[in-house]
C-alpha positions as CSV (number, residue, x, y, z in Angstrom):
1,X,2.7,-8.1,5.2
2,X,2.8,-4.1,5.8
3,X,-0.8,-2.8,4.8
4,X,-1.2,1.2,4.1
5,X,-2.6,2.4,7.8
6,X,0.7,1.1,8.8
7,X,-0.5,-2.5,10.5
8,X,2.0,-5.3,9.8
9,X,0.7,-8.3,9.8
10,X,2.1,-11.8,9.5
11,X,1.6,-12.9,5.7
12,X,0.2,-16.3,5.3
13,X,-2.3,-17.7,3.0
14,X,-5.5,-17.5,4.8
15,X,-4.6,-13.3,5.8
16,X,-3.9,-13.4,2.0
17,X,-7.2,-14.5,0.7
18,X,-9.1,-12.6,3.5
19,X,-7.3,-9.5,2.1
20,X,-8.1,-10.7,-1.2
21,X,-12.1,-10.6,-0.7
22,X,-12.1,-7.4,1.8
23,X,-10.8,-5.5,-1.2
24,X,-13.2,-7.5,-3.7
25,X,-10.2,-8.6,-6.0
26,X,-11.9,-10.7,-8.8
27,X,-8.8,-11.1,-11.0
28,X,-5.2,-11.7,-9.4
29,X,-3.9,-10.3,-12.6
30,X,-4.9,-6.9,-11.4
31,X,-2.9,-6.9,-8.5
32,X,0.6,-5.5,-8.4
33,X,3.6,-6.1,-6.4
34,X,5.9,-3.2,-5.7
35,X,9.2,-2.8,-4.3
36,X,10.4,0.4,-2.5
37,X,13.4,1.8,-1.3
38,X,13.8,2.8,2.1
39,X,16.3,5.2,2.9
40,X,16.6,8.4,5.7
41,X,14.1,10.6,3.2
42,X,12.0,7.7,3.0
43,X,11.3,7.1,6.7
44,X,10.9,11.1,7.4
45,X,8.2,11.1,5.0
46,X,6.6,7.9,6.2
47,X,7.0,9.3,9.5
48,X,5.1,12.8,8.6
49,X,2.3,10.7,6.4
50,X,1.5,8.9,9.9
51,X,0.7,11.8,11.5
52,X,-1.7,13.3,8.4
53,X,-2.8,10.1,7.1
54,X,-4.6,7.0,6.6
55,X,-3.1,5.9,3.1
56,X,0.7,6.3,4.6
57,X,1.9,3.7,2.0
58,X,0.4,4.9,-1.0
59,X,1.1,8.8,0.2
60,X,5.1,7.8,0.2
61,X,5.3,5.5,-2.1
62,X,3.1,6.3,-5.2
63,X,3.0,9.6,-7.4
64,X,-0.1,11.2,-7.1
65,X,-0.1,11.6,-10.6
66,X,0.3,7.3,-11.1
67,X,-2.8,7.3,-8.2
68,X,-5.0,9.4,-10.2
69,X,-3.4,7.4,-13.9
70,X,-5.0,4.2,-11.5
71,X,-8.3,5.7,-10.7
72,X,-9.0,6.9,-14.0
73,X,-8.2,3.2,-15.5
């Protein structure tokens, strides 16, 4: 499991549900699962969003425009 301030961690039930409850998830229909790509372009923006960011992840990987669609939801 690769959370967004890059930590990887090793994905097992009990790191699920502790996950779960730090982010207050209620409903596991609201959750998402989303698979990237991960090419050269990929990893040099990964790279520069560690060095400017907490939210690497979400930085690379989602649209601004979807994060703000999210927030507004």
């Amino acid at each position: 499991m690769i959370m967004d301030d890059p930590e990887v961690k090793p994905m097992s039930t009990i790191s699920s549900i502790t996950l779960l409850n730090k982010f207050n998830v209620k409903q596991l229909g609201d959750l998402e699962e989303k698979v990237v790509e991960l090419g050269m372009e990929e990893g040099v923006k990964l790279l520069k969003a560690s060095l400017q960011s907490k939210s690497v992840l979400t930085d690379v990987f989602l649209p601004k425009l979807e994060r703000e669609v999210n927030v507004e939801s």
